[in-house]
Structures are given as C-alpha cells and as structure tokens.
N, C-alpha and C positions, 0 to 999 in steps of 0.2 A: 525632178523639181515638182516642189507639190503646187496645186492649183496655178492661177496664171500668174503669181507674186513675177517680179521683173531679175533676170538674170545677175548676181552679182559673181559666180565665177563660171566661166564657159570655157571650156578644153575640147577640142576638133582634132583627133588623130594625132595628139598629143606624145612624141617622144624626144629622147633627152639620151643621147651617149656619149661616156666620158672616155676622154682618149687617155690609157695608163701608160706606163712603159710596157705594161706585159699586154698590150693591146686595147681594141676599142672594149666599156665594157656598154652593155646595152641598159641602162638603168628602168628607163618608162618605154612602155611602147604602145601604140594607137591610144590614148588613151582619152576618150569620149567622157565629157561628165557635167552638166547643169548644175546648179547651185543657184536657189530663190533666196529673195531677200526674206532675211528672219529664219531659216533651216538651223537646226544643230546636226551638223554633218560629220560623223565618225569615220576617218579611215582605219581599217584595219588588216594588218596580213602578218605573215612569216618576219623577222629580221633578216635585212636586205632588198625588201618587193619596191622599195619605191616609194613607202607611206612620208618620209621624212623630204624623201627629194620632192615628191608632188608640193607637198606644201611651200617647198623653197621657191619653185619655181613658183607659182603663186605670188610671193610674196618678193620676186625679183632678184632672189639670193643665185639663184640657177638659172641659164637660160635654155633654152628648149633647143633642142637640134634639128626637129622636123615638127610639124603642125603648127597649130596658132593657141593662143590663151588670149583671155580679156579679163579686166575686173573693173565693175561697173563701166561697163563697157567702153574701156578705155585698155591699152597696151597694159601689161603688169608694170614697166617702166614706169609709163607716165600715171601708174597708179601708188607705185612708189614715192616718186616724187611728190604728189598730190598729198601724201601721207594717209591712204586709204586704208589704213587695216593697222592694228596692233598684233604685236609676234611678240606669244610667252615660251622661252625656250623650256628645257628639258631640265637643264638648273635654273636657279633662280637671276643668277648673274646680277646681282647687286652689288655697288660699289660700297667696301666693308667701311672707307674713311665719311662715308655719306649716311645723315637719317634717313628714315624711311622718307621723312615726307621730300629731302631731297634729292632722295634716288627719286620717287615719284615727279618729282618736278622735271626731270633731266632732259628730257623730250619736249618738256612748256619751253625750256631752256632757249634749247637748241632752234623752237619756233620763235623767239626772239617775244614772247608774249611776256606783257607787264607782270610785273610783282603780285598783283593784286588779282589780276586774272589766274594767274597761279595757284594763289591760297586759295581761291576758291575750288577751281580744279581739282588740288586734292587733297582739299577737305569733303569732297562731293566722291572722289573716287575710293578714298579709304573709308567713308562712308557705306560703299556699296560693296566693300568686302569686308566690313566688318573688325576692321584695324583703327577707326576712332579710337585714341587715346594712346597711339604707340609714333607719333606721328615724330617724337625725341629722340627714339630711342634708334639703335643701329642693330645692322641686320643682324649680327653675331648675337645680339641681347634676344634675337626671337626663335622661336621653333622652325623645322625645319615647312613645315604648313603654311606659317604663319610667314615668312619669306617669299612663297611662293604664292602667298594672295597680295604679298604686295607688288610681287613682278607683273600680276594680273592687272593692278591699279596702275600698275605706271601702263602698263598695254592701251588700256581704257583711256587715262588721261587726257589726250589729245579727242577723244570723243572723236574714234573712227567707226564706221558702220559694221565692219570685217575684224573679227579676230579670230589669229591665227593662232594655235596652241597644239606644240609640239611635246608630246606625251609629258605635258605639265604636272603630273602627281606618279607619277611610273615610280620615283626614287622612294617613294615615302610609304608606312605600314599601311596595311590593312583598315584599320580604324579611320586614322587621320585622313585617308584616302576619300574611304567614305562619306567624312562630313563634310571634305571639300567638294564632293561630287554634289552633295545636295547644294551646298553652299552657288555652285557656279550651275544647276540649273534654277534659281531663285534669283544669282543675277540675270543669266539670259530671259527669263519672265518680265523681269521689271525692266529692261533694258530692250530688248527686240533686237539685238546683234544677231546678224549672221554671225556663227560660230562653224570653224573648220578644225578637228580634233583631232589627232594623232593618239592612236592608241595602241596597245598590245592585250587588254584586257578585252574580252567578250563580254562577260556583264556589266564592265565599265561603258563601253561602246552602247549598249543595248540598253542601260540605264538612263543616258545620258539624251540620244541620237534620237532624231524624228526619221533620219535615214542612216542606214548604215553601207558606207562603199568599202566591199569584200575585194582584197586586191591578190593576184599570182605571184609566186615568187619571181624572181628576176630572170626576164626583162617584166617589171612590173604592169601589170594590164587589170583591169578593173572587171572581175569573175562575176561579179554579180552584186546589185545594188539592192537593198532590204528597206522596205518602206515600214517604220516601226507604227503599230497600231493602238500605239500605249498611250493614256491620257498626258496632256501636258503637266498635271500636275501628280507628280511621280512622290510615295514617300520612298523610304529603304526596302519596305515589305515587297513593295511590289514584285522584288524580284523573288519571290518565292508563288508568284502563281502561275497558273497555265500558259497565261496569255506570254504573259515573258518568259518563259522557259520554252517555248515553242519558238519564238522568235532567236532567242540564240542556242537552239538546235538549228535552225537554218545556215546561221552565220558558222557555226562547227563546221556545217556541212559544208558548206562552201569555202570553208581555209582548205577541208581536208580533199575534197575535186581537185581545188584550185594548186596544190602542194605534189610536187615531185619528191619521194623519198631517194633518189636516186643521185640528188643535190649533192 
C-alpha cells in the first residue's frame, strides 16, 4: 500500500479450498495483501493461480476457508450488502432485450432509486465512458468494446469506491484493447476509484497498475508484489521505454520463479 492512504482491501493468511469429488483442491493459500484507497492494483499469474477466485472472494462471490478479509473495513459480506464495489465480468453480460441506458440502470433499479435519480446516473456514467448518444440503442447494435464500456458504466452507476474487473478486455483485439486501456486509465484519473484488475497481459498489468500483485500457480500465493514507478499519466508510448520494459521484466521474472513447469 502506497503512503498512509486508509485500507480499502486487507487479506491476513488469506486461503480458500474447494471440496471436488476427486478431492479438496487448494485454490489460495496464506495470502497477505493491502490495498489503499485510490491504487490501480493488477493481479497477474498462470491460468489457475487464484487471480479470478481472489477477486471473488473480495467481492463475496467465494468465501474463504481459513484467514480473514475486510473491505473498507468492514466483512466482504457486509460490504456486499452495503453495495461497496462494482464487479466488471470477463463478458460484458448485458441483457440483449434491454438499451444500454437500461442495462445501466439495472442496479439503480434494484436500489429501488427514483426515475430521475437514474437519468442522471447514467447519463453521468456513459458520460464517463464515452457512450453519450448510444443511450437507445441495444447491446447487439454495439462493438464488442463498446459493450464492455458499457458493463464498466453500469459497475460505476451506483457510485461505489471499489471496482472490481475480472480481465475486462482479455476477449477483444489488440487495438481495441489498447484504446480501452487508455480509456479506463482516464477514467480512474477523473474518478479516484480503487481499481482491483485481473489480468493475463504483462504490459496490460504494467500499463495500467501503480502495483502489480505477481501470483504462484495453484495453490495460489502472492510471489511478489512490484511497486510501478511510471507517471500517472501514461500515453501508449510509454511502453516502449526503459522505465517500463524494466518493470515488466521484473514481473516475467517473477511468473517465471513463481511457475512449476512440472504442472
């Protein structure tokens, strides 16, 4: 956690095993980890380490088997309940019979807020991604980009401190990738969200992240944690100079420590 900012996620010997038929599997284990308010925190590892379950648990979708969590230091439960965080899945998961603007509302919905609080809601939230003027149309009429900045705004909607974003652009090319990257660190600027990222890219992670959490293959454990020394205000080049090419040669180095080829 950088400087004294106040804890918004805390993990103490942190583990999580699921019971299968073909036995217990061990998914997370000890797993130690801060998070200050305003961080863009990057997980990254192998397919399988844990990167998806950590954040579940986080977010109350999993519950832990041994150690404790807190968010804003409150149980992950009663930070659920609280409605403390928005969670962007891996697809966009929009409802195809709904516009955008009410998929984005779904969650105002559900908090049983007026009409009118609403529209403003999210006309303020596709605002910040960049989706004024698609507010009619249905998810099928958009890109596959453009879907997934809207699963972003319905996340934001409710105006939670925490969002949580489970490898949010992994499905989508090269290019489009990249403008959402810039795109969503431009939101966390204007916005000062803790962001918690699930990745599999290294220059995504490294582009993105003020820290990077390096995780082991399964049982997932946390190899090492990279304090990014990159200005906050990043273009695309950036990633062709020293500073960040040095930075995720650390992070290589540390999948490749932290990696059994013997899996």
């Amino acid at each position: 956690m950088t400087g004294l900012s106040p804890a918004v996620v805390s993990a103490n010997k942190l583990g999580l095993t699921f019971q299968t038929n073909d036995g217990p599997v061990q998914a997370l284990s000890n797993v130690d980890l801060t998070i200050g308010k305003g961080e863009f925190v990057s997980f990254i590892g192998p397919s399988g380490c844990g990167k998806t379950t950590l954040l579940r648990v986080i977010a109350d979708l999993e519950k832990p088997t041994s150690g404790a969590i807190s968010v804003n230091g409150m149980t992950a439960e009663q930070a659920r309940e609280k409605r403390a965080y928005g969670y962007v899945f891996q697809a966009a998961a929009l409802f195809p019979w709904r516009t955008i603007e009410r998929n984005v509302a779904l969650p105002l919905e559900i908090m049983g807020l007026s009409r009118t609080d609403q529209a403003e809601r999210i006309k303020r939230t596709l605002d910040l991604v960049n989706l004024s003027g698609f507010e009619k149309k249905y998810p099928w009429q958009l890109s596959g980009g453009m879907q997934q900045r809207a699963s972003i705004a319905r996340a934001l909607a409710f105006d939670a401190d925490l969002l949580l974003m489970d490898e949010p652009f992994g499905a989508l090319d090269e290019i489009v990738r990249d403008h959402l990257n810039e795109q969503l660190l431009q939101l966390w600027g204007r916005t000062n969200k803790t962001i918690c990222f699930v990745t599999h890219s290294i220059p995504e992670a490294v582009y993105l992240s003020t820290r990077i959490v390096v995780m082991s293959p399964r049982p997932g454990r946390v190899s090492d944690i990279i304090e990014s020394t990159l200005p906050k205000e990043r273009p695309l080049d950036i990633r062709e100079t020293p500073e960040f090419l040095a930075i995720a040669a650390r992070v290589r180095d540390g999948l490749r420590a932290g990696h059994s080829y013997d899996d």
